[in-house]
N, C-alpha and C positions, 0 to 999 in steps of 0.2 A: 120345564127346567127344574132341577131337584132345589130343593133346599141346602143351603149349607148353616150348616150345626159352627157359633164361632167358638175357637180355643184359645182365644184373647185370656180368657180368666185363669185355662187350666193352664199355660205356658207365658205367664206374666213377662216373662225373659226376652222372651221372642219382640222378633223387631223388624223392622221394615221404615227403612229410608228412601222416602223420594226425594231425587237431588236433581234440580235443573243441569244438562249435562251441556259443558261447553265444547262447541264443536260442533261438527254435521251426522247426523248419522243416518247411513244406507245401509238397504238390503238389497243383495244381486241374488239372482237365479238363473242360471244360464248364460248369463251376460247381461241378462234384464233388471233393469233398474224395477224392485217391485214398491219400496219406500224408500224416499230421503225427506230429514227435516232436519234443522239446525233448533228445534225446539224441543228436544226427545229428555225426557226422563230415565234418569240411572237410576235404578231401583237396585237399593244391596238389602238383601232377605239374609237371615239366621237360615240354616240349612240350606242355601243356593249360592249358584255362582251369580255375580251380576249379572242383568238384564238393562238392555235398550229398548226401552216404549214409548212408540210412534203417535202422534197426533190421527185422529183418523183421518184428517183431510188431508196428509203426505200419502198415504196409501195408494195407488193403482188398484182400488177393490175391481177393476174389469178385469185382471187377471188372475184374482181367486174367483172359488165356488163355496158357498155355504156349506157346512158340512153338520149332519144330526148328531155327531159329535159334543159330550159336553165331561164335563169335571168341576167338582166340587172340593175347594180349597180350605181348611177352616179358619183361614186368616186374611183373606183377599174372597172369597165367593165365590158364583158360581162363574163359569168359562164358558163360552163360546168361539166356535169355532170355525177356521177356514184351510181349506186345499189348495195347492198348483195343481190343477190339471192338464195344462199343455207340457207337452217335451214327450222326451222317450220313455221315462219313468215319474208320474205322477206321484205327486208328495200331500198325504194326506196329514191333516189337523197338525197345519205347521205354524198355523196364525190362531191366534188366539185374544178375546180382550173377555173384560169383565163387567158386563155393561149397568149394573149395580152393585159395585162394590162394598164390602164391608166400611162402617164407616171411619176405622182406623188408616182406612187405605183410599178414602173417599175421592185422594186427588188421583185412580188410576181411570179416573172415568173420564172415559174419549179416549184412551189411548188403547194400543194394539200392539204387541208382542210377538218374535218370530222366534222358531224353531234354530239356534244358534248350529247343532248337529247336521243339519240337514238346508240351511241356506247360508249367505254370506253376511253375514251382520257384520258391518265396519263403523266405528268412530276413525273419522277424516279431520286433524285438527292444521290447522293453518298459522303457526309459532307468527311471533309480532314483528312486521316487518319483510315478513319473506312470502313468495307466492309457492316455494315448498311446499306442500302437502305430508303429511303424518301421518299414517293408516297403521290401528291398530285393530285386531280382527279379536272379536267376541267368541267365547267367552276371555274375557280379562280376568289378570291379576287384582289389577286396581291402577291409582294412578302414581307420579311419581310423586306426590304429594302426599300421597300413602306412604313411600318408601321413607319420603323423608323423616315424617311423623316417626316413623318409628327407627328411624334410627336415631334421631333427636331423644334421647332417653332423657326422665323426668328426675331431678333429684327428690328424694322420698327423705334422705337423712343426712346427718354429715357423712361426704364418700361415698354414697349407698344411691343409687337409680334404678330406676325401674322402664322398661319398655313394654308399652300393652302388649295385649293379642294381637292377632290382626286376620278377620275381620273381628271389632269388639262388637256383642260378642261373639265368638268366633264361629264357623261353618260346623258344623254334625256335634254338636257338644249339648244338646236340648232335648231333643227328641230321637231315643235310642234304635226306635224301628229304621230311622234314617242313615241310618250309621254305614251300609255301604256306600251309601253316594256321599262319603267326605271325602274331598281330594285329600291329596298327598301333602301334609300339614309337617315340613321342615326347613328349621331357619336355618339360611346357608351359610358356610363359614365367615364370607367376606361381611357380611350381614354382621355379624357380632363381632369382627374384629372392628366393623367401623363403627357398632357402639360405644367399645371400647376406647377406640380415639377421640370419641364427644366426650365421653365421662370424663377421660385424664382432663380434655382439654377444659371442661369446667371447672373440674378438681383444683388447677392449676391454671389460672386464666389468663396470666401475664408471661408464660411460656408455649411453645407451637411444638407439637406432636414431630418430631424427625425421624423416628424408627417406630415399629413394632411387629410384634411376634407372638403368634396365640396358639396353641394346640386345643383341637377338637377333637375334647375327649368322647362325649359321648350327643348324638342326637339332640338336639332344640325343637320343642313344635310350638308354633303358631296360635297353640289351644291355651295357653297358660301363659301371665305374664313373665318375665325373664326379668330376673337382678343383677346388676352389675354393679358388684361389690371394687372399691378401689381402694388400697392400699399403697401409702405415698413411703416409699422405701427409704428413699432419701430427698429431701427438698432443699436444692442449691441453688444457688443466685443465679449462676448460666444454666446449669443442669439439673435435670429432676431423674428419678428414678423412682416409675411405679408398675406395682403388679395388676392386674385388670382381673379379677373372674367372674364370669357367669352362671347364676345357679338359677334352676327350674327345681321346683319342686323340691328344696333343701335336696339337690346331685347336681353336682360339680358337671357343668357342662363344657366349659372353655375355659382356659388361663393364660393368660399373656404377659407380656416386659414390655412396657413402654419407657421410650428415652424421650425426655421431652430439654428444650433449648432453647434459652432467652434470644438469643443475639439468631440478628437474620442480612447481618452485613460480609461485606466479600472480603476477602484478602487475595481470594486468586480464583477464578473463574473459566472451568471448559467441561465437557461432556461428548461424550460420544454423539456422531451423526443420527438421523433418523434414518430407517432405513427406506430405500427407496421403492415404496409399493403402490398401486392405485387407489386413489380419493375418497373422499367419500360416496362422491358424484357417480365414480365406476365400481362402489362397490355395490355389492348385494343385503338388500333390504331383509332383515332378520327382525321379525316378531317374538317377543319374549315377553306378551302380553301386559305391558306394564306403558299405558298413556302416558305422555310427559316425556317419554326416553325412547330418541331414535338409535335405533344399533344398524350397522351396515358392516357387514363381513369380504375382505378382498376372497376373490374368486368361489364366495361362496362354500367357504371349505366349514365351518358351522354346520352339519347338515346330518340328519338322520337315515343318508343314501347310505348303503352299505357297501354299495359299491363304486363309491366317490374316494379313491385313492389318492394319496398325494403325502407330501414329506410331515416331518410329526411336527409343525409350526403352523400359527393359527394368528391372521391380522383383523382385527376387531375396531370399527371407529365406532365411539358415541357420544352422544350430546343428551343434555338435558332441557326441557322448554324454557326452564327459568334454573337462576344460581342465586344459588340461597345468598342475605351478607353474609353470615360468618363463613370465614376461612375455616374453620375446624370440620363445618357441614358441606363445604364443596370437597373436602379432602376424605371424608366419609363415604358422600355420594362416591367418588370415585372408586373406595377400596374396597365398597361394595362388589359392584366387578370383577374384581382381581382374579376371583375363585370360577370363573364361568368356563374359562376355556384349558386347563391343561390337560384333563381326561381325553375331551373332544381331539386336541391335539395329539395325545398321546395313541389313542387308536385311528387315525389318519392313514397312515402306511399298512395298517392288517387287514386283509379281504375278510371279506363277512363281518368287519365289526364296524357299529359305529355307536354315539352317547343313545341312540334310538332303544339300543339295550340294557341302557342306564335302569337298578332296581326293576327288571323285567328277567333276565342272565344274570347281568354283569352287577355286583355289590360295590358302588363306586359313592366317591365322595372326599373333599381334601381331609386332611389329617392336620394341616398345622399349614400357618401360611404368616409370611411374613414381607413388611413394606418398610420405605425409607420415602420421605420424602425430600424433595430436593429443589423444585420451584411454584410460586405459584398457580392456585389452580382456579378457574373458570370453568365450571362444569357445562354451561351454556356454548362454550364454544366446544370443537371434534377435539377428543382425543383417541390416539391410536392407541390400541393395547397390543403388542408386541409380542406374543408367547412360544416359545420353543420347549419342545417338552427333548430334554437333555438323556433321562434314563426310562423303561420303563422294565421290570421285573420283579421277581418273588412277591405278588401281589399287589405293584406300588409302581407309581408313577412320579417323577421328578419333574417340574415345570420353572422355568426360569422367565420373567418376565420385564418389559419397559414401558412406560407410558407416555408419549407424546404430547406438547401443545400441537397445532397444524402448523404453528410460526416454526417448527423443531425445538423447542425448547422441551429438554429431561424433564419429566413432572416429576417421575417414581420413579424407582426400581422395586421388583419384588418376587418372590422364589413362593409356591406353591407343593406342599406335599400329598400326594393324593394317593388312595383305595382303586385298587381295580383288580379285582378275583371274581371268580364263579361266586353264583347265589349257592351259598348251604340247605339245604332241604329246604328250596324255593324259595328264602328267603334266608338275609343279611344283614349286617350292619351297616346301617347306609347314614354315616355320617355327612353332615353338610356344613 
């Protein structure tokens, strides 16, 4: 076995979290159960996507083979290695552990790591009270506790918040040689419109978020933290008016109008029906890699098939494992959302297209996007999200939107402007 040389001194930065992960996690091949443990370690690395590592007594080591396969890590040590070799196509140095680890990383010792590419790694979580089952498939975003963090932005001054990176710190930003394997590092519209309704509603505590409206002017990444500067335009005793922006890097990256409203009692009460589509039960189970957050799409019309035609309207349930108290953070969580589906929607009806060509062709991304809220929210419980994309032309797409409780109660409404043109010399402006 080689030596490994550690880079603990020359990359002080560099990090590695072992986090007990709640939940069960398995590995299939074939249909073969090769690991499950409900004692697995979430390892999140500086330069990688998270990892799922197994105890070694969850393993079925009878259906690997040793392999003289090895790799030297200069932060974790050397690797050892193992193969599937039954089936039609045998999978080599897909299992791996570290069997004396660096001792920064001392607690990786016993456990064993799979090839996310080439097997089925799932966290299986079981929400409180329900024999549902959750299946989010590796590699992940993170969890929705991730999501929430960070839309929970931190007041830094008066008016002034700041939202970390994410992952802090962040993926490919360390070490330059690694710079092709960073994922695609951008925060999505809805994403900063609902930082935006946390900051007013801090800004403003004794008032509730009823509108807002933000344009995305230019791209957000993930690498750098984000400012959301609030500016309270006018402050009235029923009514507020504030402007929200976000800036990375001293550039204007989004600006919004928020109406915020004391009073949250009725004088007259009705809303349009929900429309009548199948459950969550009949819908179809959509992974958007992010633990915590089930999505299920009716008829499965979500989908990267190019050849899964149907009208430009697009029905989305989802639920969260837990809801935050504050009303300000369930109403974030939700508008988070908002921006997922109008694109999807919008090329539904055109043969040959679907979001699968999203920055690959197609230069897509909302441009401005705006919410009203209208009853309370529970993000714990289904909401449906509604979306009919009304126009699409000269580069643009138009999306109109509704948000369901399952009891039918109006949560939202909200209108979506979105980018959709060819990529310019293989690449575009892909606003999120």
């Amino acid at each position: 076995m080689s030596e490994a040389g550690s880079a603990w001194e020359q990359y002080p930065g560099y990090r590695i979290d072992l986090v007990s992960c709640a939940g069960v996690g398995r590995v299939l091949h074939q249909g073969q159960v090769v690991a499950e443990s409900d004692s697995c370690l979430l390892v999140h690395e500086s330069e990688h996507d998270s990892r799922l590592y197994f105890p070694e007594a969850a393993v079925d080591w009878a259906q690997l083979q040793p392999s003289d396969h090895e790799t030297v890590c200069p932060f974790k040590g050397s690797a050892s290695y193992w193969s599937l070799p039954a089936g039609e196509a045998p999978l080599e140095n897909v299992v791996w552990t570290y069997r004396e680890p660096m001792t920064e990383v001392a607690g990786l010792k016993g456990y064993v790591s799979f090839d996310t590419d080439q097997l089925q790694v799932e966290l299986i979580q079981s929400w409180s009270g329900e024999d549902h089952q959750v299946v989010t498939r590796f590699p992940i975003w993170g969890d929705a506790e991730d999501l929430l963090g960070l839309l929970d932005v931190t007041p830094v001054a008066e008016n002034r918040f700041v939202g970390q990176p994410y992952p802090n710190p962040p993926v490919g930003t360390l070490i330059l040689e690694l710079k092709e394997k960073r994922r695609r590092s951008v925060v999505e519209g809805g994403h900063q419109l609902g930082q935006a309704i946390v900051a007013a509603s801090k800004t403003i505590p004794n008032q509730r978020v009823t509108s807002a409206s933000m344009i995305f002017s230019k791209a957000a990444s993930f690498e750098e933290p984000l400012e959301v500067q609030v500016n309270v335009l006018r402050g009235g005793r029923n009514f507020s008016t504030l402007s929200v922006n976000t800036v990375q890097q001293e550039q204007l990256r989004s600006a919004g109008i928020l109406l915020m409203d004391a009073c949250d009692q009725d004088r007259i009460r009705k809303s349009m029906p929900m429309p009548d589509v199948a459950g969550p039960e009949n819908a179809k189970p959509l992974d958007m890699k992010v633990s915590g957050r089930e999505i299920r799409v009716v008829d499965g019309a979500y989908t990267n098939d190019i050849e899964h035609l149907g009208p430009p309207e697009l029905y989305a349930w989802i639920r969260f494992r837990e809801a935050p108290a504050e009303a300000y953070l369930n109403a974030a969580l939700m508008t988070q959302a908002t921006t997922h589906w109008t694109i999807a929607a919008a090329l539904r009806p055109h043969p040959g297209l679907s979001q699968a060509l999203a920055h690959v062709s197609l230069s897509t991304g909302p441009l401005k996007a705006d919410i009203s809220f209208h009853d309370e929210v529970d993000v714990s419980q289904w909401m449906l999200y509604v979306n009919e994309a009304v126009y699409v032309g000269k580069g643009q797409a138009q999306g109109v939107g509704k948000i369901f409780a399952r009891d039918g109660r109006l949560l939202a409404t909200y209108s979506v402007h979105s980018m959709v043109r060819d990529m310019i010399g293989g690449g575009g402006r892909n606003a999120m």
